[in-house]
Backbone as XML, in Angstrom:
<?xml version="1.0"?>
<chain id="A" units="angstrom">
  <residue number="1" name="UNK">
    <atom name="N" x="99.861" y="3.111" z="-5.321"/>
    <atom name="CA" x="99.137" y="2.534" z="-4.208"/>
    <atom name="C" x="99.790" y="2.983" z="-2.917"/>
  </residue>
  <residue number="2" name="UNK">
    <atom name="N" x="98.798" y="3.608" z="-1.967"/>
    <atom name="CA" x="99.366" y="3.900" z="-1.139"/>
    <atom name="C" x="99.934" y="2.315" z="0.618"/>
  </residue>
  <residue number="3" name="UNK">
    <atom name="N" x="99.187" y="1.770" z="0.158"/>
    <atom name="CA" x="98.510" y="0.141" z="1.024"/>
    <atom name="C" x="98.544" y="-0.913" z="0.653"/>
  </residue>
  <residue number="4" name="UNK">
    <atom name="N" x="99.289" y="-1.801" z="0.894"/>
    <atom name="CA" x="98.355" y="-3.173" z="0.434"/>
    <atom name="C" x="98.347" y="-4.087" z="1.933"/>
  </residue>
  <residue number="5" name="UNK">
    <atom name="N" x="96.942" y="-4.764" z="1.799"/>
    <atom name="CA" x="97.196" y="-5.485" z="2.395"/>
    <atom name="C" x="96.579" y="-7.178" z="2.135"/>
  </residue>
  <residue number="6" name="UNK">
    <atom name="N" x="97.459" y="-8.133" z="2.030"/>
    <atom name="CA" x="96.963" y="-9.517" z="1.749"/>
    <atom name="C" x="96.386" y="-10.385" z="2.783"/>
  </residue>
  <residue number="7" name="UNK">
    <atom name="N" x="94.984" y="-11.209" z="2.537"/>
    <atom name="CA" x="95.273" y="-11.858" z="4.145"/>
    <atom name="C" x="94.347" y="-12.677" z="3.244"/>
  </residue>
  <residue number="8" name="UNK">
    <atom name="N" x="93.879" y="-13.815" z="4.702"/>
    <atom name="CA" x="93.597" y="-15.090" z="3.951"/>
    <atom name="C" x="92.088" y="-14.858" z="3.391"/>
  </residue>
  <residue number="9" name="UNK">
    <atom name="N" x="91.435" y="-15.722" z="2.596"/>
    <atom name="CA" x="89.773" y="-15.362" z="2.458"/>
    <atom name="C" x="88.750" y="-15.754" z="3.738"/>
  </residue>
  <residue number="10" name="UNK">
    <atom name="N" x="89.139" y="-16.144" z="4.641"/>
    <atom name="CA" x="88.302" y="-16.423" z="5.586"/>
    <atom name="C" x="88.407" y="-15.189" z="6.466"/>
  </residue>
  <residue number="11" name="UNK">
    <atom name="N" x="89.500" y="-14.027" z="6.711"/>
    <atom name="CA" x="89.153" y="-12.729" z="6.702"/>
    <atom name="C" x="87.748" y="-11.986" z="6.023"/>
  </residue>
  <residue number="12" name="UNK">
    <atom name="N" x="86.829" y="-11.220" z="7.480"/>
    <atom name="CA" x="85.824" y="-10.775" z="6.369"/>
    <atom name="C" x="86.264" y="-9.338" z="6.041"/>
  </residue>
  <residue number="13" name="UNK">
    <atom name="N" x="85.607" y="-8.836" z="4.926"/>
    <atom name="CA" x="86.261" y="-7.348" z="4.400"/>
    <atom name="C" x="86.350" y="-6.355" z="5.941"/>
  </residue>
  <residue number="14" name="UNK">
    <atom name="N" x="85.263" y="-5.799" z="6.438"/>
    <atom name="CA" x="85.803" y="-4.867" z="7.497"/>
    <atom name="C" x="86.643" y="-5.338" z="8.627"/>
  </residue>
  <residue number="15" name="UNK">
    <atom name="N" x="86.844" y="-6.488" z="8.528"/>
    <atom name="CA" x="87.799" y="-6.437" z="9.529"/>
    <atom name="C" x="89.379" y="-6.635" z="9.160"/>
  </residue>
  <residue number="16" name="UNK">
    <atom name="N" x="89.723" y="-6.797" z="7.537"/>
    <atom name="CA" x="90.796" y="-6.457" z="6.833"/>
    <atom name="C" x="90.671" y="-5.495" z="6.694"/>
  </residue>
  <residue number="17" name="UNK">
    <atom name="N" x="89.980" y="-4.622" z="6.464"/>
    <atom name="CA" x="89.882" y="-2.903" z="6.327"/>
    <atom name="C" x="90.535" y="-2.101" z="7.138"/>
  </residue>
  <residue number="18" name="UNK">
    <atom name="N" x="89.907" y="-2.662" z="8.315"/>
    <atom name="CA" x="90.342" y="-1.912" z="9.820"/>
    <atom name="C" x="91.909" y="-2.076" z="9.531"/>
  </residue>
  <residue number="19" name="UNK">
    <atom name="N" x="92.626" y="-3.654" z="9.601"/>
    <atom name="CA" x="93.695" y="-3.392" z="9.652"/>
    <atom name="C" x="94.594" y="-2.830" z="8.737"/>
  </residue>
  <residue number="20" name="UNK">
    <atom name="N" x="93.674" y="-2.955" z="7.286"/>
    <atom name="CA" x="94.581" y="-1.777" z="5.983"/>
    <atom name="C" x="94.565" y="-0.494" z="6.525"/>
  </residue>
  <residue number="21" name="UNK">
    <atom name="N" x="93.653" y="0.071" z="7.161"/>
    <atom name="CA" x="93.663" y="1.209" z="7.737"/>
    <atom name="C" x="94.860" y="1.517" z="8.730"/>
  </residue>
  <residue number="22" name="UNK">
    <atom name="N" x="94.495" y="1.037" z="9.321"/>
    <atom name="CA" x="95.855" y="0.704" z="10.448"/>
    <atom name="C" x="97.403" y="0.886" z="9.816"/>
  </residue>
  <residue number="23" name="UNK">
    <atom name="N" x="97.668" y="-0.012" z="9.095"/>
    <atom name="CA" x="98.795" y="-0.189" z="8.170"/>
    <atom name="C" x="98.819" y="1.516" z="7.699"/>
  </residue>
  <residue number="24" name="UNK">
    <atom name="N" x="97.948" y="1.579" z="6.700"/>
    <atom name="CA" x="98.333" y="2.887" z="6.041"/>
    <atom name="C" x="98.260" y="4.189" z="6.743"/>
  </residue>
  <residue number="25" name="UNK">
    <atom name="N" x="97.718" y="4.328" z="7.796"/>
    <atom name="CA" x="97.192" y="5.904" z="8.211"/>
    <atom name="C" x="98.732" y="6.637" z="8.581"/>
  </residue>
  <residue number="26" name="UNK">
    <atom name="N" x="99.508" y="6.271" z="8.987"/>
    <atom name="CA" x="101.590" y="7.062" z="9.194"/>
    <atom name="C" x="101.425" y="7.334" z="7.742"/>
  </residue>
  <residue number="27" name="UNK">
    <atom name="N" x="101.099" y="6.713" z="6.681"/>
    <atom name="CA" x="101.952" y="7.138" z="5.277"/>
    <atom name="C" x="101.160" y="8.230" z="4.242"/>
  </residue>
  <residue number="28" name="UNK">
    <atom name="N" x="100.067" y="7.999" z="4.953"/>
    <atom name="CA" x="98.602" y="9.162" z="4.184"/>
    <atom name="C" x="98.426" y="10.165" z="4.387"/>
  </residue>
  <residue number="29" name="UNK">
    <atom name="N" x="99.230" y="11.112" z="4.642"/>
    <atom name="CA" x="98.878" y="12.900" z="5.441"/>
    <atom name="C" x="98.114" y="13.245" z="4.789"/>
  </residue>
  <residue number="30" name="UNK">
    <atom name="N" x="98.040" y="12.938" z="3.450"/>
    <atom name="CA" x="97.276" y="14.173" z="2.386"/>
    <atom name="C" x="95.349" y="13.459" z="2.394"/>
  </residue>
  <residue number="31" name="UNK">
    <atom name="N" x="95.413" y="12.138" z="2.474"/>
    <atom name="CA" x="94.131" y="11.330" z="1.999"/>
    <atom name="C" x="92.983" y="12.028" z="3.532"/>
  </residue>
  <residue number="32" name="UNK">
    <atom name="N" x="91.783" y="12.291" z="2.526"/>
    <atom name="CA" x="90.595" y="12.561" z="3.140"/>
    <atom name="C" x="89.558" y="11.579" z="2.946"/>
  </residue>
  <residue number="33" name="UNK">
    <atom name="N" x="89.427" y="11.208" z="1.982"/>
    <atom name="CA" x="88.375" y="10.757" z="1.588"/>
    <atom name="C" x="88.820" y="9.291" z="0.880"/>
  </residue>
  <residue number="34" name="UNK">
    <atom name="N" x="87.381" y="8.357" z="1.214"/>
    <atom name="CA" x="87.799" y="6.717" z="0.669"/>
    <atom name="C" x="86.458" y="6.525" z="0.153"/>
  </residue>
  <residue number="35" name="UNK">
    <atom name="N" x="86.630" y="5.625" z="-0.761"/>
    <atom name="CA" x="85.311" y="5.184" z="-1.225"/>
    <atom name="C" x="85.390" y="3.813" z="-1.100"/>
  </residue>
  <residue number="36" name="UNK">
    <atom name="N" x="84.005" y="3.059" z="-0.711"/>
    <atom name="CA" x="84.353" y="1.841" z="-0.571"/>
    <atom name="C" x="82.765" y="0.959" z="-1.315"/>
  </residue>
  <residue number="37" name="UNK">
    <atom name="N" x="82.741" y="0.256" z="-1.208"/>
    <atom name="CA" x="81.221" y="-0.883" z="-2.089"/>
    <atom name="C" x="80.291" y="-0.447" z="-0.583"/>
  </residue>
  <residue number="38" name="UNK">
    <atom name="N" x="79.391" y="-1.632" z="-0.709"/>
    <atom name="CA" x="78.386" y="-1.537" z="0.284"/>
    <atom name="C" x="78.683" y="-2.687" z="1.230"/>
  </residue>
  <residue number="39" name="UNK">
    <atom name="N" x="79.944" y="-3.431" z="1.036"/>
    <atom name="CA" x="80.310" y="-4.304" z="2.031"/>
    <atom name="C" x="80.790" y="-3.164" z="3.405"/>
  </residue>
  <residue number="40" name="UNK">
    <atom name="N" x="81.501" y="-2.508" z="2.918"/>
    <atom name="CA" x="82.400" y="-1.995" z="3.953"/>
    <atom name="C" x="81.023" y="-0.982" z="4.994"/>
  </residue>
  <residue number="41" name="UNK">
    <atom name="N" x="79.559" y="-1.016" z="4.598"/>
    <atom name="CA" x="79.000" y="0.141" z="5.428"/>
    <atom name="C" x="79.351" y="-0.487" z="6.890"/>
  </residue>
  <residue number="42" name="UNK">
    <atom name="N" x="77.496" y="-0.386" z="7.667"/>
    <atom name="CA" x="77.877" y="-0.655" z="8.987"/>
    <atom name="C" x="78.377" y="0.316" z="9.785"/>
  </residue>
  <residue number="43" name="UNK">
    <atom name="N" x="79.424" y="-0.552" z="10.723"/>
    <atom name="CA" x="80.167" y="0.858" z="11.605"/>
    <atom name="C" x="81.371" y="1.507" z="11.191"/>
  </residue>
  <residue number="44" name="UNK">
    <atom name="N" x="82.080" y="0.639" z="10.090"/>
    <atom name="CA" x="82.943" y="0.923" z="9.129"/>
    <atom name="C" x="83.355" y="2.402" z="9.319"/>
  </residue>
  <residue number="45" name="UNK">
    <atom name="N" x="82.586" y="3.219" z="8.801"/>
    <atom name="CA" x="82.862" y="4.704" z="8.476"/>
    <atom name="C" x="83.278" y="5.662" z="9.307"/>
  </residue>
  <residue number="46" name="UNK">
    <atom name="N" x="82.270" y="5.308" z="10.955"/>
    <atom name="CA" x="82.360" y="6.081" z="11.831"/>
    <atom name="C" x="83.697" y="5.436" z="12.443"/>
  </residue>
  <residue number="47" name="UNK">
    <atom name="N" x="84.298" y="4.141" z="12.416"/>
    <atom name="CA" x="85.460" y="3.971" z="12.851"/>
    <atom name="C" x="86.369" y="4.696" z="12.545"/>
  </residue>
  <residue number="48" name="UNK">
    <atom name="N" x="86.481" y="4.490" z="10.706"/>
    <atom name="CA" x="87.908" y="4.809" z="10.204"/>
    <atom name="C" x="87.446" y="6.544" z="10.803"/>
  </residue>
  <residue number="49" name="UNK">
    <atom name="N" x="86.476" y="7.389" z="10.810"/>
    <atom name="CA" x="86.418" y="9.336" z="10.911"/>
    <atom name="C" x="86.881" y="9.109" z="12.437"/>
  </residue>
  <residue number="50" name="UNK">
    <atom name="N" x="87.028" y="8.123" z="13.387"/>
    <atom name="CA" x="87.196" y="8.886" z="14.755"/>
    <atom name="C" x="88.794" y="8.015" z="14.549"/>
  </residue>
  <residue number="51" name="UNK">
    <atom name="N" x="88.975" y="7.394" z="14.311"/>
    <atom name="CA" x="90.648" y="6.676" z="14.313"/>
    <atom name="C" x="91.217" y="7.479" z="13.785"/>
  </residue>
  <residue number="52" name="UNK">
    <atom name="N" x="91.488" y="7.371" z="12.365"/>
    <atom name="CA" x="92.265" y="8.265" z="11.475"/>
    <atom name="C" x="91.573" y="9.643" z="10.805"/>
  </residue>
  <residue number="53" name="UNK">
    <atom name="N" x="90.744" y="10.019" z="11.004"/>
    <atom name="CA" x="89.687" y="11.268" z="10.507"/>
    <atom name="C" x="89.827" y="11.280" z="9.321"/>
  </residue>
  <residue number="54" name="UNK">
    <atom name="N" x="89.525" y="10.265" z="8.560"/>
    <atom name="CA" x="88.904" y="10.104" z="7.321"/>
    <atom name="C" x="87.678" y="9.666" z="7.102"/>
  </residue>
  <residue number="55" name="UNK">
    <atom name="N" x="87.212" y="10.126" z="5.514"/>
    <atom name="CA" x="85.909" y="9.960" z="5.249"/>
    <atom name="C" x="85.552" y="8.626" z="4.702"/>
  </residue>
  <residue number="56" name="UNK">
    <atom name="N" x="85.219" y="8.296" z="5.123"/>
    <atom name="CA" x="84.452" y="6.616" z="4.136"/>
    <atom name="C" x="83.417" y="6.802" z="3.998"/>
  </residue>
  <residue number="57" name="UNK">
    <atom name="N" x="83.240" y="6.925" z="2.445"/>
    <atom name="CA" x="81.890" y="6.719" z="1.974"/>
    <atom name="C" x="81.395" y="5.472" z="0.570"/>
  </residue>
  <residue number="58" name="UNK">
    <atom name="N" x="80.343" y="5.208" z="1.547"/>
    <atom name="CA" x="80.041" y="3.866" z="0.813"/>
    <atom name="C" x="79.474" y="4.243" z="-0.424"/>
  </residue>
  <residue number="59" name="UNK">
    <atom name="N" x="79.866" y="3.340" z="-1.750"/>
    <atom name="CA" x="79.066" y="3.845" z="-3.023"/>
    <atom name="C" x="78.336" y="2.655" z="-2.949"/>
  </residue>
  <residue number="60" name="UNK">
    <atom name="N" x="76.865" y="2.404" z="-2.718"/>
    <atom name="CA" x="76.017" y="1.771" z="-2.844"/>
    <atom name="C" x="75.436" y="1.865" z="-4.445"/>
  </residue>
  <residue number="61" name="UNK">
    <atom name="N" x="74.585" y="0.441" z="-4.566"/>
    <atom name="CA" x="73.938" y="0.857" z="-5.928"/>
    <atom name="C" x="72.615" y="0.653" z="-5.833"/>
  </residue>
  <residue number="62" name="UNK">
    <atom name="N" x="72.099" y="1.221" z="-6.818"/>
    <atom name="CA" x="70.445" y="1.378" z="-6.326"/>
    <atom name="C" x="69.670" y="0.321" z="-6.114"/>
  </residue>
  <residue number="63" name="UNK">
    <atom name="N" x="69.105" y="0.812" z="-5.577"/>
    <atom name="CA" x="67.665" y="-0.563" z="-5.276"/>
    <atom name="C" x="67.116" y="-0.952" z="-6.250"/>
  </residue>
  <residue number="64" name="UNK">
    <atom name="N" x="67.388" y="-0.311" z="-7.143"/>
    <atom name="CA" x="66.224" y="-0.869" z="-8.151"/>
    <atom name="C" x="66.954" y="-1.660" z="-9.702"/>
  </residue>
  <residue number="65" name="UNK">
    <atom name="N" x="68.389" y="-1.185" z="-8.930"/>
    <atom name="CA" x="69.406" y="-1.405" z="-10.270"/>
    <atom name="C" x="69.114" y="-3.097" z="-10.816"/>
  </residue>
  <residue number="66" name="UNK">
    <atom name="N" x="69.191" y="-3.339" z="-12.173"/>
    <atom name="CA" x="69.362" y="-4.406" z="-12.763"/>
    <atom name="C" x="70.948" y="-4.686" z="-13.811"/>
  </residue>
  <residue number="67" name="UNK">
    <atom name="N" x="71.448" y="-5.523" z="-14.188"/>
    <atom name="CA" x="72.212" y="-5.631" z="-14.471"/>
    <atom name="C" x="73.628" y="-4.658" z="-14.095"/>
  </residue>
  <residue number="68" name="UNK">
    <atom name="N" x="74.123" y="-4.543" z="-14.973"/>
    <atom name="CA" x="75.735" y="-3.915" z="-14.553"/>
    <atom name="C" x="75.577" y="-2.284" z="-15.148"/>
  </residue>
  <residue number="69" name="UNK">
    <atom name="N" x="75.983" y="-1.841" z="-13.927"/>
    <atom name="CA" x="76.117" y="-0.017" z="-14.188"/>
    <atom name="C" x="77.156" y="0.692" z="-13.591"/>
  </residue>
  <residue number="70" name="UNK">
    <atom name="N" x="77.906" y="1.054" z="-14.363"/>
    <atom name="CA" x="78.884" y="1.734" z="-14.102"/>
    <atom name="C" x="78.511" y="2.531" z="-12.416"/>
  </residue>
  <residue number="71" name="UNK">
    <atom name="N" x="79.067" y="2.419" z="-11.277"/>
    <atom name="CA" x="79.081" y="3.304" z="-10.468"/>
    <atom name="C" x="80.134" y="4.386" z="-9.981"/>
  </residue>
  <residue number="72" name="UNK">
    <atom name="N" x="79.894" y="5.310" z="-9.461"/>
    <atom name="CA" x="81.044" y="6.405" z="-10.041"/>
    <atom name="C" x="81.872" y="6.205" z="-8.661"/>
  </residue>
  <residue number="73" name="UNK">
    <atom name="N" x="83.231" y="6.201" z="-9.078"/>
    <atom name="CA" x="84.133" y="5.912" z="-8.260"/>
    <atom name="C" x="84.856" y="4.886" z="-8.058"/>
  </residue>
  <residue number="74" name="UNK">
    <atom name="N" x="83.979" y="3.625" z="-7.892"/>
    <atom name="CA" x="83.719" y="2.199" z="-8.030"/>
    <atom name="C" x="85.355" y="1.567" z="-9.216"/>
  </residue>
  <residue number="75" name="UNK">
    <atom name="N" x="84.447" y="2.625" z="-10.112"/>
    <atom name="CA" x="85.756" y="1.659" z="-11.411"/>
    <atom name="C" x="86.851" y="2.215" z="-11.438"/>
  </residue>
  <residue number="76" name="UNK">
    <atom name="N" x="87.442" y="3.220" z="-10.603"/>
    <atom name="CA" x="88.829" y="3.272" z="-10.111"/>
    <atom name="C" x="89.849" y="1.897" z="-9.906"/>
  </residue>
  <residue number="77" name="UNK">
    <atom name="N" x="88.782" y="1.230" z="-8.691"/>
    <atom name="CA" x="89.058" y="0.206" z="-8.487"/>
    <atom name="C" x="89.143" y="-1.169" z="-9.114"/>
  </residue>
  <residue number="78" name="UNK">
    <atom name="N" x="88.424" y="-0.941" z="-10.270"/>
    <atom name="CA" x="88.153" y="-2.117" z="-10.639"/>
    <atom name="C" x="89.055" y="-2.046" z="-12.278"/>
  </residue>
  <residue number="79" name="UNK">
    <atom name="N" x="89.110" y="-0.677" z="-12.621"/>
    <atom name="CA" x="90.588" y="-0.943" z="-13.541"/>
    <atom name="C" x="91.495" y="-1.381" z="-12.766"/>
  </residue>
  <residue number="80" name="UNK">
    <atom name="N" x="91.893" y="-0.652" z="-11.696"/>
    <atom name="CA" x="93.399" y="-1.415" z="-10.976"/>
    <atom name="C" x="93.198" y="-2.727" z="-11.229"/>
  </residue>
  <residue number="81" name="UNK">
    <atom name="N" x="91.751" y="-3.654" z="-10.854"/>
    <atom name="CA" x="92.039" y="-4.785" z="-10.430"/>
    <atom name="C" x="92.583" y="-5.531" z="-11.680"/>
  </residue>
  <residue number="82" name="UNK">
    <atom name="N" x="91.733" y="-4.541" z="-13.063"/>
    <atom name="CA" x="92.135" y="-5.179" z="-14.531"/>
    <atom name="C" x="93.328" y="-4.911" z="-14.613"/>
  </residue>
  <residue number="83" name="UNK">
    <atom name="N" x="94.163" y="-4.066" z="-14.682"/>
    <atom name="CA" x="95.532" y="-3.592" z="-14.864"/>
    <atom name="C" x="96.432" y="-4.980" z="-14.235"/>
  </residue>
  <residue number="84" name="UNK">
    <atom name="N" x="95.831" y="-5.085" z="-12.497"/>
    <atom name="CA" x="97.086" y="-6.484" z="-12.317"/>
    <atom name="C" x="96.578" y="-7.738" z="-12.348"/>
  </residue>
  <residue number="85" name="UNK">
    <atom name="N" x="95.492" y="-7.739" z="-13.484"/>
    <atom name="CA" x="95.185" y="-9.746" z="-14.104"/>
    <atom name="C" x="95.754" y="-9.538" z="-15.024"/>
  </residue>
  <residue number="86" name="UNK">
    <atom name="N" x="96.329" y="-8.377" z="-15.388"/>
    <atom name="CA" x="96.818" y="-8.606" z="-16.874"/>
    <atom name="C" x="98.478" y="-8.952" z="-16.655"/>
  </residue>
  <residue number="87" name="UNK">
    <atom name="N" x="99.123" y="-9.146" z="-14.755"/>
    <atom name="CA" x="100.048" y="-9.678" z="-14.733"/>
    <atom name="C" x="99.979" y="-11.386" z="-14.110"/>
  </residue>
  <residue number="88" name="UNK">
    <atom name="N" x="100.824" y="-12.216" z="-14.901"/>
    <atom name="CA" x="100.335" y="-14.016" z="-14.648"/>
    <atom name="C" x="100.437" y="-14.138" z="-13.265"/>
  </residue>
  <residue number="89" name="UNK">
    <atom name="N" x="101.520" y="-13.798" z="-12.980"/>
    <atom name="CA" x="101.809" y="-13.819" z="-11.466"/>
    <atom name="C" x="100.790" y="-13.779" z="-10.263"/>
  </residue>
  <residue number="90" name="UNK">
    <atom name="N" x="100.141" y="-12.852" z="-10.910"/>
    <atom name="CA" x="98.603" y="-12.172" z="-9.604"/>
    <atom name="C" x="97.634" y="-12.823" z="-10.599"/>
  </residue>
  <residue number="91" name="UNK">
    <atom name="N" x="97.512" y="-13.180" z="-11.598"/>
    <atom name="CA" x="95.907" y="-13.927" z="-12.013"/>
    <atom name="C" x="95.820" y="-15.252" z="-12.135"/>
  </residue>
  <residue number="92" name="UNK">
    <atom name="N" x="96.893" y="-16.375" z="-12.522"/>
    <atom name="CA" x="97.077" y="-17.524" z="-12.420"/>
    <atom name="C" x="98.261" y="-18.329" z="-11.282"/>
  </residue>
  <residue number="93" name="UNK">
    <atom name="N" x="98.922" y="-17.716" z="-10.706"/>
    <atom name="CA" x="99.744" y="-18.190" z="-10.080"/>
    <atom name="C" x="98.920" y="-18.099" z="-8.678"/>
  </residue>
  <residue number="94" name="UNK">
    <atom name="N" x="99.296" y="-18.412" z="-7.388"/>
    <atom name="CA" x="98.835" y="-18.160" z="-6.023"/>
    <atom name="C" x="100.583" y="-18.281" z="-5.433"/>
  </residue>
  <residue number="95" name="UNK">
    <atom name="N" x="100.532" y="-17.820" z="-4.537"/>
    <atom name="CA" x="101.303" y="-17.552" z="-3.753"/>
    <atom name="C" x="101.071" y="-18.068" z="-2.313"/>
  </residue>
  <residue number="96" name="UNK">
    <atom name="N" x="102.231" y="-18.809" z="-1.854"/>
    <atom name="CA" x="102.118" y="-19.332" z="-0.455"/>
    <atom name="C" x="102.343" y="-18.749" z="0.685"/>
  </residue>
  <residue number="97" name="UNK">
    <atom name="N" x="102.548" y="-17.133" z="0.661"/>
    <atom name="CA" x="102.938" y="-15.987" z="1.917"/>
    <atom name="C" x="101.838" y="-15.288" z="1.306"/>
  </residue>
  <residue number="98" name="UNK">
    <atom name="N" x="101.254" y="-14.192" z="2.256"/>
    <atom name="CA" x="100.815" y="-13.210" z="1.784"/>
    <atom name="C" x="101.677" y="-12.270" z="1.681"/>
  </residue>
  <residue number="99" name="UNK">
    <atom name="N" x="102.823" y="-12.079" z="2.142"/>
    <atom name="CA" x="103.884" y="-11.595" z="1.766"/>
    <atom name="C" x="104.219" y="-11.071" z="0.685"/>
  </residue>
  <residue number="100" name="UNK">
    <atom name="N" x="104.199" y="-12.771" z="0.108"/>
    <atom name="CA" x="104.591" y="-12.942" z="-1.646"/>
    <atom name="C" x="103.744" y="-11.800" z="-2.234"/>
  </residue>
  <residue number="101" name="UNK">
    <atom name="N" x="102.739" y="-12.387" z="-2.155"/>
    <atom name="CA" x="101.822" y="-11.374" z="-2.901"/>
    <atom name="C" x="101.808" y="-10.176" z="-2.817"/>
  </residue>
  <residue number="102" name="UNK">
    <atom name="N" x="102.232" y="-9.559" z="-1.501"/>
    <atom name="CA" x="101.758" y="-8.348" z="-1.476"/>
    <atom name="C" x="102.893" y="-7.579" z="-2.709"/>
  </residue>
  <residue number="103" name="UNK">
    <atom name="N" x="104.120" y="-8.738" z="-2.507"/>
    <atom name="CA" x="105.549" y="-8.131" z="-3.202"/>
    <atom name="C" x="105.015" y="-8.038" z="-4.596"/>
  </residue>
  <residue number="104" name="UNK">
    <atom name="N" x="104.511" y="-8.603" z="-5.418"/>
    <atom name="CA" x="103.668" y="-9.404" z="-6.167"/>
    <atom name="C" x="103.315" y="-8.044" z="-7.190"/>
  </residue>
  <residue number="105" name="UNK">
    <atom name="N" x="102.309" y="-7.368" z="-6.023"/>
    <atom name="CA" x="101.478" y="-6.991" z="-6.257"/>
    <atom name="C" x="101.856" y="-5.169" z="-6.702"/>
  </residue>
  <residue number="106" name="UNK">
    <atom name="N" x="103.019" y="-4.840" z="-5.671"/>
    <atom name="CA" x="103.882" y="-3.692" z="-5.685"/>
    <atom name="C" x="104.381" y="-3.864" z="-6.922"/>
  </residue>
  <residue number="107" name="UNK">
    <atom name="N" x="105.497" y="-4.849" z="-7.238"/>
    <atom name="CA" x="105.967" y="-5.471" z="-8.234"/>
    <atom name="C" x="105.237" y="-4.557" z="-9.649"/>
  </residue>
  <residue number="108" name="UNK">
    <atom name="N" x="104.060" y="-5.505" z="-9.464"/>
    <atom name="CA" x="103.257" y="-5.337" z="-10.795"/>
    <atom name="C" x="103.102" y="-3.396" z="-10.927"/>
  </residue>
  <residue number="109" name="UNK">
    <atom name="N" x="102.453" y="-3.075" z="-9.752"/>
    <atom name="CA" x="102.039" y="-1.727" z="-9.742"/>
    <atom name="C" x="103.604" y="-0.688" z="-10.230"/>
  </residue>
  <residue number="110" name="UNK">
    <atom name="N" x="104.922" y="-0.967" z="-9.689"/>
    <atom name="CA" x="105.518" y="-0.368" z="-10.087"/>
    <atom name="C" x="105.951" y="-0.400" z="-11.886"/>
  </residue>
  <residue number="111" name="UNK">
    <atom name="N" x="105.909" y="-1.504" z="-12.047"/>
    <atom name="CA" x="105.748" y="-1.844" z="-13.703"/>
    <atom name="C" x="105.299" y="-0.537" z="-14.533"/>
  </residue>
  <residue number="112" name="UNK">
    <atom name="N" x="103.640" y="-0.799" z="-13.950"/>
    <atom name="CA" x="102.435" y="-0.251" z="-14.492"/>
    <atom name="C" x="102.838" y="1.373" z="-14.417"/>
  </residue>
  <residue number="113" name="UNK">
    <atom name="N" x="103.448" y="1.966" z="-13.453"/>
    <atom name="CA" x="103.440" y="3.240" z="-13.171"/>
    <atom name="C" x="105.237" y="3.428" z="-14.094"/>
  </residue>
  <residue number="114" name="UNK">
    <atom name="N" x="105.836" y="2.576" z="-14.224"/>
    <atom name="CA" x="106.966" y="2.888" z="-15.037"/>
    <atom name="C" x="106.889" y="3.413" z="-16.812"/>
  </residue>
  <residue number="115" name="UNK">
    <atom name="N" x="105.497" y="2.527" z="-16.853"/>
    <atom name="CA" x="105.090" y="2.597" z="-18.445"/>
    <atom name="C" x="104.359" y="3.673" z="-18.543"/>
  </residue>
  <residue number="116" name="UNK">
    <atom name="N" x="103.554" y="4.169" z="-18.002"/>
    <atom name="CA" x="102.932" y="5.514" z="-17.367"/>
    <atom name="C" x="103.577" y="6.659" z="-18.158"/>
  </residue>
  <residue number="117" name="UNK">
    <atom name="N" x="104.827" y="6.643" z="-17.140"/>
    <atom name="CA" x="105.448" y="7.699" z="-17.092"/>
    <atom name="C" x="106.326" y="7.719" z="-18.306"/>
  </residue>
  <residue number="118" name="UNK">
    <atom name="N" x="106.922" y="6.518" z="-18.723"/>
    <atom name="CA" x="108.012" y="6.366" z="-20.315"/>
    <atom name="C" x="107.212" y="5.216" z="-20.842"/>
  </residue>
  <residue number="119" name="UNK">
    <atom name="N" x="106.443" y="5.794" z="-21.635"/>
    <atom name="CA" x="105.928" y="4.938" z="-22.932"/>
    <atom name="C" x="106.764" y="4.301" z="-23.709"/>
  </residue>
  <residue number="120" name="UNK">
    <atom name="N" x="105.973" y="3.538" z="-24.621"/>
    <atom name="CA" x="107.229" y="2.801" z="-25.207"/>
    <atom name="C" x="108.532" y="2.010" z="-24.893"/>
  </residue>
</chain>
C-alpha cells in the first residue's frame, strides 16, 4: 500500500480522497493511473489530473446490470479489503484514533506481504 488514510464516517468519499491524494502524491513517482467506483466521479478526476497529473478513472457498472458482476479492476480492491477482515483487529475490534487504525492496518498489510514473499 502505497496510502492510507483513516477518517471518521461522516467524511464523504471525495473529500477523503482529495486528502489521500494529498497525503500520497511525495511518495508515488511511478503511479499514473487510479481506479476508483462511481462514488469518486464528478469533479474528482479532473482535480486529482491538474494537482498531481494522475489519471482517475471511474469503473462504473452498467445500467442495466442486475445482481453482482465482477467489475474489472474493482476486485483489486475488494480482495485487499478480504485479506484485512481476515485480521480481528480491523474486522471486530474499532479503534479509538484513526491513528490506531491506520497502524492497524499497515500492521496487517505488512503481515500479508511477509507471507507473500516466505511461505510457510
Amino acid at each position: 500500500m502505497w496510502g492510507i488514510l483513516v477518517t471518521a464516517a461522516s467524511v464523504q468519499d471525495p473529500s477523503g480522497a482529495q486528502r489521500a491524494f494529498a497525503r500520497l502524491e511525495p511518495n508515488a513517482e511511478r503511479l499514473q493511473k487510479i481506479y476508483a467506483d462511481g462514488r469518486y466521479g464528478g469533479t474528482l478526476p479532473n482535480l486529482v489530473l491538474q494537482l498531481c497529473g494522475w489519471e482517475l478513472e471511474v469503473v462504473k457498472k452498467a445500467d442495466d446490470q442486475k445482481g453482482f458482476v465482477v467489475l474489472p479492476k474493482r476486485w483489486i480492491v475488494e480482495r485487499t479489503f478480504a485479506w484485512m477482515g481476515k485480521y480481528r483487529r480491523l474486522s471486530k475490534d474499532y479503534e479509538f484514533l484513526p491513528e490506531s487504525s491506520e497502524a492497524m492496518i499497515r500492521w496487517a498489510m505488512v503481515n500479508r506481504m511477509t507471507r507473500c514473499l516466505a511461505p510457510g
